[in-house]
N, C-alpha and C positions, 0 to 999 in steps of 0.2 A: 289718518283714517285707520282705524281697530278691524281687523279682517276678522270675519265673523268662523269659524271651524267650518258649518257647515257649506257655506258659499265658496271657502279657499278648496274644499276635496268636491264639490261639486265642478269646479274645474281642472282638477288635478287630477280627479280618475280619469275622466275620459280624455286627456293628454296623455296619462300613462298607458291607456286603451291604443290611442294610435300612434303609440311607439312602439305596439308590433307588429302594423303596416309598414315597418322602414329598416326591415330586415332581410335576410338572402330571399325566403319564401315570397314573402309579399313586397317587393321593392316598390311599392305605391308611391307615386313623385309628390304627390299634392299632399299628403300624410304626413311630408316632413316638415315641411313649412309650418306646421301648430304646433304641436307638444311644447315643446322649448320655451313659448313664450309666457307658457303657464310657471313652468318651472323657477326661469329666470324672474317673474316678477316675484312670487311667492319666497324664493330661498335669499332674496334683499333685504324683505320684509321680516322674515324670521329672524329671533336672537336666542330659544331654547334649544339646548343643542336636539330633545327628543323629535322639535319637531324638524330637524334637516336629517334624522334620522329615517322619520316617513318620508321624508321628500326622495331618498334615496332609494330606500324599499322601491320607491313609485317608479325608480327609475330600473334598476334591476331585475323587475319580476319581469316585464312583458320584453327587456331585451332576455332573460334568460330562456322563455321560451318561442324563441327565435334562432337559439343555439340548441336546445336542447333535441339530442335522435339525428340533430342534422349530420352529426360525422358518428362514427361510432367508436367517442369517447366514453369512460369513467363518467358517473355522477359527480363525482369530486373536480374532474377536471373539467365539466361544463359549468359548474358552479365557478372555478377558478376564473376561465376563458370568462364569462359574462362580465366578471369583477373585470378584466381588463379590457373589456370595451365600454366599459361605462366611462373609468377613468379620466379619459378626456373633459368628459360633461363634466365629473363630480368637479375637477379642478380648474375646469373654467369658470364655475359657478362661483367654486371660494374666489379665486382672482374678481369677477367680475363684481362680487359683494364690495370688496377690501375695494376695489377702486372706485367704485360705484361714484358716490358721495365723496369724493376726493378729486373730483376733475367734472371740466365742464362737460354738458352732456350730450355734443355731439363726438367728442371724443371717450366719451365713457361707452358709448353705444359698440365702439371695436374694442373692447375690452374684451368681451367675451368671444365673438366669434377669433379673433388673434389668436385667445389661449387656447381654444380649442385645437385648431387647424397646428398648432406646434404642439401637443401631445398627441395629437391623434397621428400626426406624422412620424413622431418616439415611437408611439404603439407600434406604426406599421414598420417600426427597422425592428421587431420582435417574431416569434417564427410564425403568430397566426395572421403579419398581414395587413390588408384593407380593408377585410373582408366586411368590418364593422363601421366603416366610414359610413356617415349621411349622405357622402356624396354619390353612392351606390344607386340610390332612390331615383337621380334625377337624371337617367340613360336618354328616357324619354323627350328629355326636354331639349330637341338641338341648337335652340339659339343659346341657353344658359352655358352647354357643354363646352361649345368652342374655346370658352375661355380656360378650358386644359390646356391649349397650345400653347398659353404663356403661362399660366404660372404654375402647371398639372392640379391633378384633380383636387387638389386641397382647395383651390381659389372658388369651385364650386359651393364645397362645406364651407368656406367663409360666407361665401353670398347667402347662404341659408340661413346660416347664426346670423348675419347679422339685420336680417329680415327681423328674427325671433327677437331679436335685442334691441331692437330699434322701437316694436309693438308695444315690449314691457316698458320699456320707458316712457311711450304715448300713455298708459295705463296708468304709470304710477302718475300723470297729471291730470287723471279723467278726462284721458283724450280730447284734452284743449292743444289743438293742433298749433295754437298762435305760441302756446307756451315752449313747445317742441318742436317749433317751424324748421330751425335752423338743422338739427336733424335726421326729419322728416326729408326737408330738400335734399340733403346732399344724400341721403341712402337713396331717394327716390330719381336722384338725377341720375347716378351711380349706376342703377341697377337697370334704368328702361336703356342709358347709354350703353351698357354690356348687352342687352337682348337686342339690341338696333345693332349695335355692329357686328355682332353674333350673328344674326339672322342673314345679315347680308353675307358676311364670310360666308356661310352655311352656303346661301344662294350661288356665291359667283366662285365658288371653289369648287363646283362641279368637276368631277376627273373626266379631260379631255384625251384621255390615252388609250389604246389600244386595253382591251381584254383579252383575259383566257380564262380558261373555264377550269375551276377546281373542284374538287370532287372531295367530301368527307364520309366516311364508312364509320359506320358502326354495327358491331352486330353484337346482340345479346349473350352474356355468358348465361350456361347454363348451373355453373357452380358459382360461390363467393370465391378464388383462387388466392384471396388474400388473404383468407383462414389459413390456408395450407404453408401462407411464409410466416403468418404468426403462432406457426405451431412449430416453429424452425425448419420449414421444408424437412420432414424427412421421406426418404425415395418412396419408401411402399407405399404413403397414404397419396403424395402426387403421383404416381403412378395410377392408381387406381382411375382415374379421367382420361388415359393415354385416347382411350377412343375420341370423346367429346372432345376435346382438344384438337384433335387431329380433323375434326371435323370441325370444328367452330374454322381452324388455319383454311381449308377449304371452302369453307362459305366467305369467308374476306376475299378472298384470292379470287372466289366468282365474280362476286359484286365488283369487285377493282377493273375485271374483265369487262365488264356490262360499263362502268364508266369511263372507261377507255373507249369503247366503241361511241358512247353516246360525245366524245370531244374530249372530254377532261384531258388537261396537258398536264394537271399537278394534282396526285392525287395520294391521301395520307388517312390513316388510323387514329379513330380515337387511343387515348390514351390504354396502353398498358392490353388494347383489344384482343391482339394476336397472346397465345402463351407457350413460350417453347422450354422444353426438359432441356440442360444446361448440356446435354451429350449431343442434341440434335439441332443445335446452334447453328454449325456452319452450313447444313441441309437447310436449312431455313433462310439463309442469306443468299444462297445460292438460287435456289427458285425465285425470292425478291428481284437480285438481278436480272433474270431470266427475262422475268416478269416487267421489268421497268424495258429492257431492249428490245422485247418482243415489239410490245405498244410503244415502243417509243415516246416515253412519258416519263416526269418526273416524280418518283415514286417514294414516298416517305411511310412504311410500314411503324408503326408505333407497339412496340411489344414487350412482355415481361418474359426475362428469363430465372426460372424454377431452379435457384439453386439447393443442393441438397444441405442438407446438418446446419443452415444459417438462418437469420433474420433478415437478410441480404438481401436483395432481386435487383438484377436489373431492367431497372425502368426507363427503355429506353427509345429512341424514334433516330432511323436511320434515312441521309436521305439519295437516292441513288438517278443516276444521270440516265439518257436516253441509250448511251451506250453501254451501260449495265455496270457501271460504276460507283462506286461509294466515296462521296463526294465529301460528306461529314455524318458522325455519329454523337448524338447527343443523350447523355443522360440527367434523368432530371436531377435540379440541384439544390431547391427546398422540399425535403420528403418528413415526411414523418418515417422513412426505412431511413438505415443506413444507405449511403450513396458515395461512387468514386468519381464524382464530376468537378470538373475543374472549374465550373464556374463561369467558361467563357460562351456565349452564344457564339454559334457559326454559322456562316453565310456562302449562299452560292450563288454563282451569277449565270442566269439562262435569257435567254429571249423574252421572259417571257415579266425581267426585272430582278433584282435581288431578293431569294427566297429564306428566312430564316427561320428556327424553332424555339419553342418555348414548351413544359408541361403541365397541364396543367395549373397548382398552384404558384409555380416561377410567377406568373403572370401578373399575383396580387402584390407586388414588390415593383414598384414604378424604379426606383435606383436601378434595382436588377438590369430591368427590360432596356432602362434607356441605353445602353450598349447596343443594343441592333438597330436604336435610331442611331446614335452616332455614325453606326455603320452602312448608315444609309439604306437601309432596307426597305423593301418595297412593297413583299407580302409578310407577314408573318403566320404561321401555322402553331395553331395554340391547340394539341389533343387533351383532352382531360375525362376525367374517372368522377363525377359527382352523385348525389345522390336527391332524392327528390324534395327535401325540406329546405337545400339550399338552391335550389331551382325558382326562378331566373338567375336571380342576385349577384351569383358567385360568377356567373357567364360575363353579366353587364360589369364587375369588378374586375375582370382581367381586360374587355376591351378596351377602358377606359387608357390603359396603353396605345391605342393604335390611334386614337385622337393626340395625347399626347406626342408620340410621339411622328407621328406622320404617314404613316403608312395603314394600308388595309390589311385586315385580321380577319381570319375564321379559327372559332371554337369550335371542333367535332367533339360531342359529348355524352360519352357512355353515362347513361342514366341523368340524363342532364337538359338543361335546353341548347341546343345547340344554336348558333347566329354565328354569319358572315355579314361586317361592315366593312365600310369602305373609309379612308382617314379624315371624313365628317362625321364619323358616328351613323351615317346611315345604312339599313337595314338593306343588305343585301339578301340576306334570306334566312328564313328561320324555319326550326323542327324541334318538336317536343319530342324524345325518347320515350314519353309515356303515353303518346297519342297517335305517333306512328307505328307503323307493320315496315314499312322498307324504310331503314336509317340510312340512306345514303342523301347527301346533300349536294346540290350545285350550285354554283354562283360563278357567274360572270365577276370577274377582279379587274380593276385598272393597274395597268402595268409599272404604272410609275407615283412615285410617292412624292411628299413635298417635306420640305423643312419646315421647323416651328423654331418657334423663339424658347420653350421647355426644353428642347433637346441640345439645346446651345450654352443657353443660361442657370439650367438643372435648377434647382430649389432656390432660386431666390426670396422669392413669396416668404418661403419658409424662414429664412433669415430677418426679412422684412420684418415681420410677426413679432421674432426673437427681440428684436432690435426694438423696436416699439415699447414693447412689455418691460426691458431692461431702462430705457430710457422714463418709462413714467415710473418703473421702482427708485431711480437716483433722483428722481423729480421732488418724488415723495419723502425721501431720507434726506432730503435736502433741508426741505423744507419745515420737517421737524427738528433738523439743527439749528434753524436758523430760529 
C-alpha cells in the first residue's frame, strides 16, 4: 500500500505535537504511549533518504523545545543536548527498519524497544543523564513502575517501545489482529501480567515500620549566586550581598527551628540553599552543630561555599548527629562546576534507619545511586537547585532511584517541585516552589527499607537487550553466508 504525503504528516504532526508532553515540563504519562507508533510505522515504510530526514526534523523540534531555557545553556549546546536525546529513537529506528522484514514478527516487534532501552542506557553513562528517558513520563503509573525493582527503570521504556512497536506492526496488516495474533498475545499477556503483579507488589508492600518525620527547607534566594561563581567569584562583587546572605542563613536556621518544634527528627536543605564566604566557613558549622544538639535532631544543612578568584564552589550537604557531630560530609559529584568529591555516597546509622545523600543531579545516574542501595539505606535525602521548565520531570527522574533501589527518598527543591515518596513510588508529599509562600516540607518516612532484585543484580536487562540484538545480527550474517 503507496502512503499518501498527506495522510503520513497528518499523523506525524501530531505525534511530533505530543512528544513534547514527554518531556521534564510536561511529563504527561499517557502522551508517551503514541507518538512512537507513528514514527515507527512510517520510517519502515520509507526508502528516500529526504524523507527519514523530515521524519527526524519531526522528532527533534518538539524534543528541542523541551530542553530549550530549561538550564541556562548556550543555544549551541541545547541544540547539541536535544541531538543527544533523540539518538536512541533515531537508532532504534534504523535497527528496527534493518531487522524489521528479516525475522518473524513477534520477534521483530522487541527489536525496537531492545535498541532503544541499550542506547538510551549509553546516553545516560554521558554527563546529561536520564533526564531524557520516556521512562520519566510514567511516575504516575504505580503498577507499571514496580517493575524498576528488577530490571531499573529502562524496563519501563521498554514496556512503552514495545507497546509502540507492537501497534505499527498491527498497522502495517490493517489491523487484522488474526494476522498479528501471535504478537498481539504475547505483548498483551506480557504487559496486563507486569500491571497484575505490579499492582499487587504496589498493594501488599505497604511499609509496616515505624516513621519519623522529615522536614525539607527551602527558602528563596534573593540573588542568582551562581552568576557570582561564573564570573570566577571575585571578593568585591560577592561581598556586595554580605547582608542578604546573612539573612537568607538566618531565615533557614528559623524555619529548621519551627521544624524541630513541630517533630521533624531529620531535617535538611535544599540544594546549595545556605551561602557562606569561604572565611566564614567554620562559623557556619559551628552554629549547624549547635543547632542539630540544641534540637536534638539529625541535621543536614546543604550549602555553597563562595570561593574567591575560581570557578570552584563547594556544593555541598553536611550531615550532623543529635550530639552536634558531623558524621559525613558530602559534595556533589556530577556538577556542571568543578568538584573535589570522591564519588562515594556516605551513610549513617540512627534510630530512625540508615540515612544517606545524594545532590541534586547525582540522582539522574541509576549506576551512581545504587551504592546507597547496596548500602542498605533506608532514607535517602536528595536537595537540588532546579528551575521551572524542568519542573516536575527532573524530580520524578531522580526518584525513580528510590523504587529501584529500595528505599524512601525526598527531593527538597529550590525552584523546583519538591516530592517525598516512599520505596513504592508513593506520594508521600508534594510542594511546588512556585505555588508556595512557606517551602518547608513534612513527611512521615518509614524507617526501614526493602531489597530489590536491581540492587543485586544491577543492569542485567541491559545486557539482555545487548545480547539479543548481537544474537539476531550473527543470525543475520549467517544467514547471508549461507
Amino acid at each position: 500500500m503507496k502512503n499518501q504525503p498527506l495522510t503520513k504528516y497528518a499523523f506525524l504532526i501530531p505525534g511530533s505535537f505530543l512528544l513534547a508532553f514527554t518531556g521534564l515540563r510536561y511529563a504527561f504519562f499517557a502522551a508517551a504511549w503514541i507518538p512512537m507508533i507513528f514514527f515507527i510505522y512510517y520510517f519502515r515504510k520509507e526508502n528516500r533518504w529526504y524523507e527519514y530526514i523530515v521524519i527526524i526534523v519531526l522528532l527533534y523540534i518538539p524534543k528541542f523545545f523541551t530542553i530549550h531555557n530549561a538550564w541556562h545553556m548556550s543555544i549551541f549546546l541545547e541544540l547539541f543536548a536535544t541531538l543527544f536525546a533523540i539518538i536512541p529513537i533515531i537508532i532504534a529506528l534504523l535497527v528496527d527498519k534493518y531487522f524489521h522484514k528479516k525475522t518473524n514478527s513477534p520477534v521483530s516487534t522487541l527489536v525496537f524497544p531492545a535498541a532503544y532501552v541499550l542506547f538510551d542506557f549509553l546516553i545516560g553513562l554521558a554527563p546529561f543523564g536520564t533526564f531524557s528517558s520516556i521512562a520519566i513520563t510514567q511516575f504516575a503509573f504505580k503498577p507499571l513502575i514496580q517493575l524498576a525493582t528488577i530490571t531499573g527503570f529502562e524496563g519501563i521504556s521498554f514496556m512503552v517501545m514495545w507497546f509502540s512497536t507492537t501497534i505499527a506492526t498491527l498497522r502495517e496488516s490493517d489491523f487484522d489482529v488474526k494476522e498479528e495474533k501471535k504478537s498481539v498475545t504475547i505483548f498483551a499477556a506480557v504487559f496486563c501480567g507486569i500491571l497484575l503483579a505490579g499492582g499487587i507488589y504496589y498493594a501488599l508492600s505497604m511499609p509496616e515500620s515505624e516513621t519519623v518525620k522529615v522536614a525539607g527547607i527551602t527558602v528563596a534566594h534573593e540573588t542568582d549566586y551562581w552568576n557570582i561563581i561564573d564570573m570566577e567569584t571575585p571578593k568585591e562583587e560577592a561581598r556586595k550581598y554580605s547582608e542578604e546572605i546573612h539573612r537568607l542563613n538566618d531565615n533557614l536556621f528559623a524555619k529548621s527551628e519551627k521544624a524541630a518544634r513541630f517533630g521533624a527528627k531529620i531535617i535538611f536543605w535544599s540544594e546549595a540553599n545556605s551561602v557562606i564566604y569561604e572565611e566564614e566557613r567554620e562559623d557556619f558549622l559551628k552554629k549547624a552543630r549547635d543547632f542539630a544538639k540544641r534540637n536534638r535532631v539529625y541535621f543536614a544543612p546543604a550549602f555553597l561555599v563562595l570561593k574567591y578568584g575560581t570557578f570552584s564552589a563547594e556544593n555541598k550537604i553536611i550531615m550532623i548527629n543529635p550530639e552536634g557531630e558531623i558524621e559525613y560530609e558530602y559534595e556533589k559529584t556530577i556538577s556542571w562546576y568543578p568538584t573535589d568529591s570522591d564519588g562515594i555516597i556516605k551513610t549513617v546509622d540512627t534510630p530512625y534507619g540508615r540515612i544517606a545523600s545524594v545532590i541534586c543531579f547525582d540522582a539522574d545516574f541509576p549506576r551512581f545511586v545504587r551504592q546507597a542501595a547496596r548500602k542498605k539505606t533506608d532514607i535517602l535525602i536528595n536537595p537540588k537547585f532546579d528551575t521551572r521548565l524542568i519542573s516536575p520531570g527532573h524530580t520524578y527522574s531522580g526518584l525513580f532511584r528510590a523504587i529501584e533501589g529500595g528505599f524512601s527518598m525526598v527531593s527538597q527543591v529550590n525552584k523546583g517541585a519538591s516530592i517525598a515518596v516512599d520505596y513504592r513510588g508513593n506520594t508521600l508529599a508534594y510542594q511546588d516552589f512556585f505555588t508556595t509562600k512557606d517551602r518547608t516540607m513534612v513527611a512521615d518516612f518509614p524507617t526501614r527499607g526493602r531489597k530489590t532484585l536491581y540492587t543485586v543484580f544491577g543492569d542485567w536487562f541491559i545486557y539482555v537487550n545487548a545480547l539479543f540484538l548481537i544474537l539476531l545480527a550473527i543470525r543475520r550474517v549467517t544467514r547471508r553466508i549461507k
